[in-house]
C-alpha positions in Angstrom: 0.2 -28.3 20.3 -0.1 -26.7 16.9 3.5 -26.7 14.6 3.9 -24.7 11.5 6.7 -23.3 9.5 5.1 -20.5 9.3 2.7 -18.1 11.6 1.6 -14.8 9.7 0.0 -12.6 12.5 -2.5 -10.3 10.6 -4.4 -11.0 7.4 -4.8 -7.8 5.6 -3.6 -7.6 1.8 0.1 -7.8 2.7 -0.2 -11.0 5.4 -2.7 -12.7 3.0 -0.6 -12.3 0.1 2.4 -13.6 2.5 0.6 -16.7 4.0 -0.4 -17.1 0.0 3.5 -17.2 -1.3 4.6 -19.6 1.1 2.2 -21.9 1.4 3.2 -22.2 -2.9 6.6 -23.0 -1.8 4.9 -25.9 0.3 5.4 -24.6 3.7 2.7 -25.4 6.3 1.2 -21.6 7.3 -1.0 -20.3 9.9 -2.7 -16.9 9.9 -4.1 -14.8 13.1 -6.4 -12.4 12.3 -9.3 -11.2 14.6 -11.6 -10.8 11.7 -13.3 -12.1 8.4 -13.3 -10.0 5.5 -17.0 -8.9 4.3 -18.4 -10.6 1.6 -18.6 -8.7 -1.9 -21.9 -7.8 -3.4 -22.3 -5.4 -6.7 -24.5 -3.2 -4.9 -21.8 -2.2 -2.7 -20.8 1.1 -2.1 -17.6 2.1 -3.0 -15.0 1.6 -0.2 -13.0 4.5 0.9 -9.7 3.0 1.4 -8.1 2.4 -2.2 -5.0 1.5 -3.7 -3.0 2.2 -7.0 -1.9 -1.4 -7.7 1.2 -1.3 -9.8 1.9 -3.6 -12.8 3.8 -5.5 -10.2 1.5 -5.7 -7.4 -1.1 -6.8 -10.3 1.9 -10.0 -11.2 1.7 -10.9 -7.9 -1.7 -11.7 -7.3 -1.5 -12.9 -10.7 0.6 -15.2 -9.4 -2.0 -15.7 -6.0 -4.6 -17.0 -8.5 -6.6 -13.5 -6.7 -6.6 -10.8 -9.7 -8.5 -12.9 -11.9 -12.0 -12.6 -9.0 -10.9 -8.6 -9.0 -11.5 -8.5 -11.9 -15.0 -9.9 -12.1 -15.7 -7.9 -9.2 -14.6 -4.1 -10.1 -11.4 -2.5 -10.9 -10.2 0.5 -12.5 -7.6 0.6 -15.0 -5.2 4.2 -15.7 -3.0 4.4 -18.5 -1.9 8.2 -17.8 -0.6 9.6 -14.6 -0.7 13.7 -14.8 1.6 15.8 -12.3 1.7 19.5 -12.1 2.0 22.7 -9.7 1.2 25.4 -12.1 -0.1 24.4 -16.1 3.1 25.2 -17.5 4.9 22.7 -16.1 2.3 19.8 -16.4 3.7 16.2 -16.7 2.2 13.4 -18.1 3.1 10.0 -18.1 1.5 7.5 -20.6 1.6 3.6 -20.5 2.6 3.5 -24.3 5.6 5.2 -23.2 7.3 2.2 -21.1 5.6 -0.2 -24.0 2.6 -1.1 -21.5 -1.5 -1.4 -21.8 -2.0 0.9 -18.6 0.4 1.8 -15.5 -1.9 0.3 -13.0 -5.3 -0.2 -11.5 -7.0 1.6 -8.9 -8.5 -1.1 -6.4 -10.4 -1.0 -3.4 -8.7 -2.8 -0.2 -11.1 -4.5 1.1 -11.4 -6.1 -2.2 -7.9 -7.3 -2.9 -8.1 -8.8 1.2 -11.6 -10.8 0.2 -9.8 -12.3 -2.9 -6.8 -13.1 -1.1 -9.4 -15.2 1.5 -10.9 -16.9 -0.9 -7.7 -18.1 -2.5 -6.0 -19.1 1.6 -9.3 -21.0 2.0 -9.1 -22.9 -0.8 -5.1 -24.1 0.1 -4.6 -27.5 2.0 -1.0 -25.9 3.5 -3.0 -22.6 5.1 -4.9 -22.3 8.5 -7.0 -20.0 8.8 -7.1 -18.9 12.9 -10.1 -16.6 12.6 -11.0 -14.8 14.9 -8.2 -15.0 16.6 -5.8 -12.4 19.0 -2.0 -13.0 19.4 -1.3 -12.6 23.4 2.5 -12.9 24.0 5.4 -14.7 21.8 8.4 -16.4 22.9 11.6 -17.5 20.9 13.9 -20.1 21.7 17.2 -21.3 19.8 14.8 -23.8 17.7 11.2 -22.4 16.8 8.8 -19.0 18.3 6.1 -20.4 21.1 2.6 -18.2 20.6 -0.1 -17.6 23.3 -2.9 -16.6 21.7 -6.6 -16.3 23.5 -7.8 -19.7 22.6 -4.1 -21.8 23.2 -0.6 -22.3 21.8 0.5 -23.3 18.7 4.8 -23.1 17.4 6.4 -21.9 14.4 10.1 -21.9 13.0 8.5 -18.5 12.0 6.9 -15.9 12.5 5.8 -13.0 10.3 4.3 -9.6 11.7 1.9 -8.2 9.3 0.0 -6.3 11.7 0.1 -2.7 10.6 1.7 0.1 11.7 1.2 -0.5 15.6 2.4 -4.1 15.1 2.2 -5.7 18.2 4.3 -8.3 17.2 7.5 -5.2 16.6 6.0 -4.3 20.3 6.4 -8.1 21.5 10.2 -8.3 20.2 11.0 -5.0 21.1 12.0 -3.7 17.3 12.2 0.1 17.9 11.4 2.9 15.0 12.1 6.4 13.9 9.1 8.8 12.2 7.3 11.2 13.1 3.2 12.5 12.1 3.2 14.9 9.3 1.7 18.5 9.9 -1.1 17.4 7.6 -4.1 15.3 7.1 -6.1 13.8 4.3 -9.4 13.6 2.9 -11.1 10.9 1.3 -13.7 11.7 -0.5 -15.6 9.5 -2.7 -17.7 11.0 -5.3 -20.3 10.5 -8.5 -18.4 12.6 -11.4 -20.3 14.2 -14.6 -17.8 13.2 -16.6 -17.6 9.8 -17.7 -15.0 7.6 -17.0 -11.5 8.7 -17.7 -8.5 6.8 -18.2 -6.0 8.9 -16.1 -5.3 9.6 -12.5 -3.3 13.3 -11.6 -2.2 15.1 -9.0 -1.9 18.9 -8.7 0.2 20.4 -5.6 -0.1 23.5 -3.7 1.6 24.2 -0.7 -1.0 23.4 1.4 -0.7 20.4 0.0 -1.4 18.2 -2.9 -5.2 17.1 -4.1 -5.5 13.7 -6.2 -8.0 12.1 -8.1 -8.0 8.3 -8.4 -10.4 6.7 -11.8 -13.2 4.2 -10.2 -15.5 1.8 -11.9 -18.7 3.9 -13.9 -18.7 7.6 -13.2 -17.0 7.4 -10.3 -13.6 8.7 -8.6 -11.9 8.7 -5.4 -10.4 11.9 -4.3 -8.0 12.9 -2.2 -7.3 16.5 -0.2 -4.1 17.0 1.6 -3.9 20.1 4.0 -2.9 21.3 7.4 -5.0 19.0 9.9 -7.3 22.0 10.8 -8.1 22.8 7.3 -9.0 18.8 7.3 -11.0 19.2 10.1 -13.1 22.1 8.6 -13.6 20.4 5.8 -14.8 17.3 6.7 -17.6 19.0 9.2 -19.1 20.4 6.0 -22.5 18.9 4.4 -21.6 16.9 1.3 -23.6 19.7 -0.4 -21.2 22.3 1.0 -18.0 20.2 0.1 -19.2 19.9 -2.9 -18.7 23.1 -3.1 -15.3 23.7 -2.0 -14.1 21.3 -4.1 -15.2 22.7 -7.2 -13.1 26.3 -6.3 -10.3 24.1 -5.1 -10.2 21.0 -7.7 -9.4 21.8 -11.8 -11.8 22.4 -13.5 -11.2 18.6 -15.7 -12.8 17.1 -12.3 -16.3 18.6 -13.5 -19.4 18.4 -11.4 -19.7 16.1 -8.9 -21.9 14.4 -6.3 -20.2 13.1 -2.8 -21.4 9.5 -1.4 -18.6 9.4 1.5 -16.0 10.6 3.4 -13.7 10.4 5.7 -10.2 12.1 6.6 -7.1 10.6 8.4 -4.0 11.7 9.5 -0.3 11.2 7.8 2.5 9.5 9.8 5.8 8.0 8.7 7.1 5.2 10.3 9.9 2.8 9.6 11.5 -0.1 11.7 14.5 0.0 13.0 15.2 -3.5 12.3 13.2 -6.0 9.7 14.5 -9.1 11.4 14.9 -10.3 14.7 16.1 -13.9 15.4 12.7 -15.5 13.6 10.9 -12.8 13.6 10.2 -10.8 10.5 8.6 -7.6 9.9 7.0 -6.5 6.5 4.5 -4.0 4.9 2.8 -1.2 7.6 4.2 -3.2 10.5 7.6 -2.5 8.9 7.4 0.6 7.3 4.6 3.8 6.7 5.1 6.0 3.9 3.6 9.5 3.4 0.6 8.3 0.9 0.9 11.4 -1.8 2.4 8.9 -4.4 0.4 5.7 -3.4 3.1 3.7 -3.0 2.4 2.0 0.6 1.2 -1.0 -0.9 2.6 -1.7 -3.5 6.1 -1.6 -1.1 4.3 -4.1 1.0 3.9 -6.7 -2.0 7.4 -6.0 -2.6 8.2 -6.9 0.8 6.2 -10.5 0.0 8.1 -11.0 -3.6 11.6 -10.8 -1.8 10.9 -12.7 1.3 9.3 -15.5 -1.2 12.3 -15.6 -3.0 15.1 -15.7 -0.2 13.0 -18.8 1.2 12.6 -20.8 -2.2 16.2 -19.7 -3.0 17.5 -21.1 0.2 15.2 -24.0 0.0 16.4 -25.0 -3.5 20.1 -24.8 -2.0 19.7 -27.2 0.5 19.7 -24.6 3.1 18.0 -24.8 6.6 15.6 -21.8 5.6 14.3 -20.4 8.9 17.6 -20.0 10.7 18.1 -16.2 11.6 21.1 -15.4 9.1 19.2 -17.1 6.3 16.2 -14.8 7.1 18.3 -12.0 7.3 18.9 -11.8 3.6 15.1 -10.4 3.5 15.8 -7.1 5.5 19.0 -6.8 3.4 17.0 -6.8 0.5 14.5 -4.6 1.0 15.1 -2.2 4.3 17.5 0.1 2.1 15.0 0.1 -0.9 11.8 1.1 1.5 14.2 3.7 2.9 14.9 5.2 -0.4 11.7 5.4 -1.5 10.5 7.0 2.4 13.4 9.7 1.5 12.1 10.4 -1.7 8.6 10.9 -0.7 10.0 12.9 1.9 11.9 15.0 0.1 9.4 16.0 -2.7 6.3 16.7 0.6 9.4 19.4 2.1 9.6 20.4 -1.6 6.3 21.4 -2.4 5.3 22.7 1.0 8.7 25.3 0.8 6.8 29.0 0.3 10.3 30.3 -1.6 10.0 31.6 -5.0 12.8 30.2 -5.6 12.3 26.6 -4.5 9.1 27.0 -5.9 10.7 28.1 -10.0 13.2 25.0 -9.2 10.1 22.3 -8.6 8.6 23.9 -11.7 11.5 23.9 -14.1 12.1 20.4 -12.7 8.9 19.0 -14.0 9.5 20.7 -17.6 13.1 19.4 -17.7 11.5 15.9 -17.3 9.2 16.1 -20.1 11.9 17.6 -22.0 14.2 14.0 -21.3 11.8 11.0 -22.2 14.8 8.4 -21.3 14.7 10.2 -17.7 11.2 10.2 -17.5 10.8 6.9 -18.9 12.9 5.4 -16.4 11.7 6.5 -13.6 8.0 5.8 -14.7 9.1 2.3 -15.5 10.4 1.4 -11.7 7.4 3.0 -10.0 5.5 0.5 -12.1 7.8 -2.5 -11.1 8.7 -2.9 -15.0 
């Protein structure tokens, strides 16, 4: 029978980057994931799945030895951020501002996974169990027993990075609240005109917000939020006739633009009730989903890695047993209440812009211009969405 510290059951970017930061703390680490990550090749198409990576999430896998490949494969660097409703009250938010070259990187998924992989099968402390499918779990006072489909292996502990229907939360019966938005979104990724810009925006309507996201070349990744039947209308369409809907529907800044793929998926918010329970730990989707408008999920998932690497190193460097349950405890009170914060806030600004008042609506606007008005607000703020 197989012993570990640590079990990490899923290897997407937030279990990678997990099984990653504790294997540097010398713990022996196993992964489950049913499959390998595609291989990169430059004549790739574009992935639809992206992420903003903050300044952060980019120290992190600095830190993984996995930003350097991304790099040399393709990323997309912003230094603005623009945010408006109506002109008048357009925001922007510039790297210079906080004393940074750029605010963050827009980076395809599958991308930051495959780097990730390369790095966990280069370390002598990781096992990869590939492909592999977690069938039941068992704890005892002492260590978690795994059935999986090919045997059994044991860990002091075990970390469920599984998504947002984690079937490890299922297996220890951790509960959650949420509920599934009234809209959708499309992806759309798309040749621009224009070439390459160094900003990302977002405009919002009451339908919803629409987003464009920099890529590599003359290339973007756009987003359309609406009511899920406006989603599904949309997405029906020809890429010649989408085409067209975005260009009476985007600003006119986008310019002309050629579509190479789509696809459109709907918006939920989850959040567990409980990070922790007895060794078993919770973190990114499998802990929490956030609504996606200010591309934070994540980038609260690497989060969820930093502080879970430091309550184990800190507890190792006291002397401290640290896989006993109130040692791992300290994660969820580190970050349960932040990801709840930042759920509420994301929450709060989607009822905001969707509210048909005139009056909510003059409130959101004059909020906007009062934040341009009061850099040390807006400078603030910008700074801790960045991780700075």
């Amino acid at each position: 029978m197989n012993q570990f510290d640590c079990v990490v059951v899923g290897g997407g970017m937030v279990g990678a980057a997990s099984a990653l930061s504790l294997a540097e703390l010398g713990l022996s680490v196993a992964i489950i994931e049913k499959s390998v990550p595609e291989n990169f090749s430059p004549e790739q198409a574009f992935d639809l799945r992206v992420s903003a990576i903050s300044l952060a999430s980019e120290q992190l896998l600095k830190q993984l030895s996995a930003w350097q490949q991304l790099q040399e494969w393709r990323v997309c660097p912003y230094k603005r951020l623009g945010v408006w409703e109506i002109e008048r009250s357009y925001t922007e938010f510039n790297a210079k501002d906080i004393e940074q070259t750029h605010l963050g990187h827009i980076v395809e998924n599958r991308l930051i996974q495959l780097s990730l992989w390369q790095q966990m099968q280069q370390h002598s402390n990781i096992t990869l169990l590939c492909p592999e499918t977690l069938i039941k779990l068992e704890q005892s006072p002492t260590d978690v027993e795994l059935t999986l489909s090919s045997g059994t292996i044991k860990a002091k502990v075990v970390i469920g990075a599984d998504g947002p229907n984690s079937y490890v939360r299922k297996l220890v019966n951790i509960g959650t609240t949420g509920w599934d938005y009234a809209q959708s979104a499309l992806l759309i990724n798309v040749e621009t005109e224009k070439p390459q810009q160094d900003i990302t925006w977002q405009q919002f309507f009451q339908t919803g917000p629409i987003a464009m996201l920099p890529m590599s070349g003359n290339c973007a990744s756009l987003v359309w939020y609406h009511n899920k039947d406006e989603i599904k209308r949309l997405s029906a369409l020809s890429h010649d006739n989408l085409a067209q809907e975005i260009m009476q529907h985007f600003p006119s800044c986008l310019g002309k633009i050629a579509i190479t793929n789509k696809a459109s998926f709907p918006l939920t918010r989850r959040h567990a009730n409980q990070y922790q329970k007895g060794r078993v730990l919770l973190i990114g989707d499998a802990a929490h989903t956030i609504n996606p408008m200010a591309g934070q999920g994540v980038n609260l998932g690497f989060k969820d890695v930093k502080a879970l690497q430091h309550v184990i190193a800190k507890a190792i460097g006291n002397g401290e047993l640290w896989h006993q349950p109130e040692i791992l405890s300290r994660y969820q009170q580190k970050r349960r209440t932040d990801n709840l914060l930042m759920m509420t806030t994301m929450d709060a600004l989607y009822l905001s812009f969707g509210h048909v008042s005139p009056l909510v609506k003059l409130a959101r606007n004059a909020g906007l211009m009062m934040v341009n008005k009061v850099p040390n607000l807006k400078n603030k703020a910008l700074a801790y969405a960045c991780g700075v």
